[in-house]
C-alpha positions in Angstrom: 125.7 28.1 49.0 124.2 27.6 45.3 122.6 30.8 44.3 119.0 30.2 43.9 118.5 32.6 40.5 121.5 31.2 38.2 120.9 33.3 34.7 118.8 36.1 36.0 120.3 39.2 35.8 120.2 40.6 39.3 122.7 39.0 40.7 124.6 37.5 37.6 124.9 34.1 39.1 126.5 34.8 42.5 125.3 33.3 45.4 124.2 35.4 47.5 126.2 36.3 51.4 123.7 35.7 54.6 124.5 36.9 57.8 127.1 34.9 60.3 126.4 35.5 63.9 128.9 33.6 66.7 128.3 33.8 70.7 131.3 36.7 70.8 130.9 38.6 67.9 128.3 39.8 65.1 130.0 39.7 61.5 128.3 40.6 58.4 129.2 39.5 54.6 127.2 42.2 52.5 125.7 40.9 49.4 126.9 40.9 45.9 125.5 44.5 44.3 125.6 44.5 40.7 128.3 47.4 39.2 128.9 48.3 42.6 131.9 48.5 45.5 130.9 47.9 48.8 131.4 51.2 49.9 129.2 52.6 47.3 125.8 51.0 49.0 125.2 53.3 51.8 122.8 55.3 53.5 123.0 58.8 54.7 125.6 58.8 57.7 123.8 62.3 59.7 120.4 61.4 58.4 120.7 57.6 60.0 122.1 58.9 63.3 118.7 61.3 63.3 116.5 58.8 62.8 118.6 56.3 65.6 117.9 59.2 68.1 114.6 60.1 67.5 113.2 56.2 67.7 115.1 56.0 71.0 114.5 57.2 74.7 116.2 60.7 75.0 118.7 59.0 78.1 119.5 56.3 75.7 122.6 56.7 74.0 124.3 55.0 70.9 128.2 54.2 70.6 129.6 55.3 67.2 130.4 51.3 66.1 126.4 50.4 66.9 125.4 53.3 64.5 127.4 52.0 61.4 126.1 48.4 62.1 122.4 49.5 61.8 123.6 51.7 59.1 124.8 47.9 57.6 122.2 46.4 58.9 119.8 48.6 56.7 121.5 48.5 53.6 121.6 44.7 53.9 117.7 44.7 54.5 117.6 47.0 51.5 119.4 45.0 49.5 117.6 41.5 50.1 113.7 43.3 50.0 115.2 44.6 46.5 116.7 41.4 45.0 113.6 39.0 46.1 111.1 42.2 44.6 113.3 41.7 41.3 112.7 38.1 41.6 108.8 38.5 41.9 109.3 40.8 39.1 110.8 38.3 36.6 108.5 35.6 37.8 105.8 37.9 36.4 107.7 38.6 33.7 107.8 42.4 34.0 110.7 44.6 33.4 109.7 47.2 36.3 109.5 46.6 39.8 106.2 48.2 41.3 104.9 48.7 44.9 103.0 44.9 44.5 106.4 43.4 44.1 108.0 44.8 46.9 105.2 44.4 49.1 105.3 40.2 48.1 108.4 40.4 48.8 108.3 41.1 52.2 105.7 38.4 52.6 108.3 35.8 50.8 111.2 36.7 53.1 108.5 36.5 56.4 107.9 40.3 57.2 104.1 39.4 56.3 103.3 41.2 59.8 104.5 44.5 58.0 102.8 45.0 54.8 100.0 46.5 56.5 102.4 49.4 57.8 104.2 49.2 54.5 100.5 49.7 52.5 99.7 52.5 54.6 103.1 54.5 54.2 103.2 53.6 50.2 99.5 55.2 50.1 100.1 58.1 52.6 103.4 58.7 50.5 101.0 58.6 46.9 98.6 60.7 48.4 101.1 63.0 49.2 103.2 63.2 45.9 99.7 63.9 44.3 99.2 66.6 46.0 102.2 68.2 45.5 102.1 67.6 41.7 98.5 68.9 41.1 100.3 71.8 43.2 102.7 72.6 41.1 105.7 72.2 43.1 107.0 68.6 41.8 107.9 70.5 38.3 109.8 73.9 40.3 110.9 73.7 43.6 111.4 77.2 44.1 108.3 78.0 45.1 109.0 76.8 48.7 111.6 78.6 50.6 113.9 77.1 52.6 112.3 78.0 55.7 109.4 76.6 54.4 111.1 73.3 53.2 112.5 73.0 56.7 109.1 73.4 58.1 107.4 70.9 56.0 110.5 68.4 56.9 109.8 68.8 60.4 106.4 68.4 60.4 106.7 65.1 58.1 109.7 63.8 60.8 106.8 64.6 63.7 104.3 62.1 61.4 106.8 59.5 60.7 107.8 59.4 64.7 104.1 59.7 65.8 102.8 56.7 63.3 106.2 54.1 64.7 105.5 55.3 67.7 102.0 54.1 67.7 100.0 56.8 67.3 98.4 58.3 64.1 98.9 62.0 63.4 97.0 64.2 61.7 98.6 66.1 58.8 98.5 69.5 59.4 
């Protein structure tokens, strides 16, 4: 496979890896990531497994192997939405890559049916870091307690399962 961006500096002139998938077994080759090992490109291992559970049925359970594959799985998707935004970056020659880039993106690699999800998350989460900057507590976070912290991350869990669950919640 000829790497598509030869002399951009994402990818440094590697080719990128693509999923393999056979009848008896599901093998991944994780893309080239600039300065870093493979096992450096993670995600959260407890906060993952939380968010596995809570999408699921409560008799549904996952096996340990199925867990670190969607842990891949994401990273991968991570990975590819973030090289292709760097691409549409370059292409308009800009050095930073802003929510319009990602958002194309998605379109480019076919997740078009998404952007109106992605729009509303990326404005919800604006809206939200507005707030708590006029507020004060972006500069000094110890004006929340940690009961309060834990509060506020529970309610913002209940949102995020409400909205991919279908329904809009109310923030409270």
């Amino acid at each position: 496979m000829k790497c598509e961006c030869v002399g951009k500096p994402f990818c440094g002139g590697k080719s990128r890896k693509i999923w393999y998938i056979t009848f008896d077994q599901v093998r991944m080759e994780p893309m080239d990531i600039v300065g870093r090992t493979k096992e450096d490109a993670s995600l959260p291992k407890a906060t993952m497994t939380k968010i596995i559970k809570e999408m699921l049925p409560p008799d549904v359970r996952v096996a340990r192997d199925t867990q670190d594959l969607l842990i891949k799985c994401c990273v991968e998707f991570i990975n590819l939405v973030s090289s292709e935004s760097n691409e549409v970056c370059n292409k308009e020659e800009k050095r930073t890559i802003a929510p319009e880039h990602v958002i194309k993106a998605l379109e480019v690699l076919g997740f078009a049916e998404y952007t109106d999800e992605v729009c509303a998350a990326y404005e919800q989460h604006r809206l939200e870091t507005m707030d708590t900057m006029r507020s004060g507590k972006w500069s000094n976070g110890a004006e929340m307690t940690e009961e309060e912290a834990l509060a506020e991350q529970q309610r913002m869990f209940a949102e995020a399962r409400a909205r991919m669950n279908g329904g809009a919640s109310e923030p409270k």
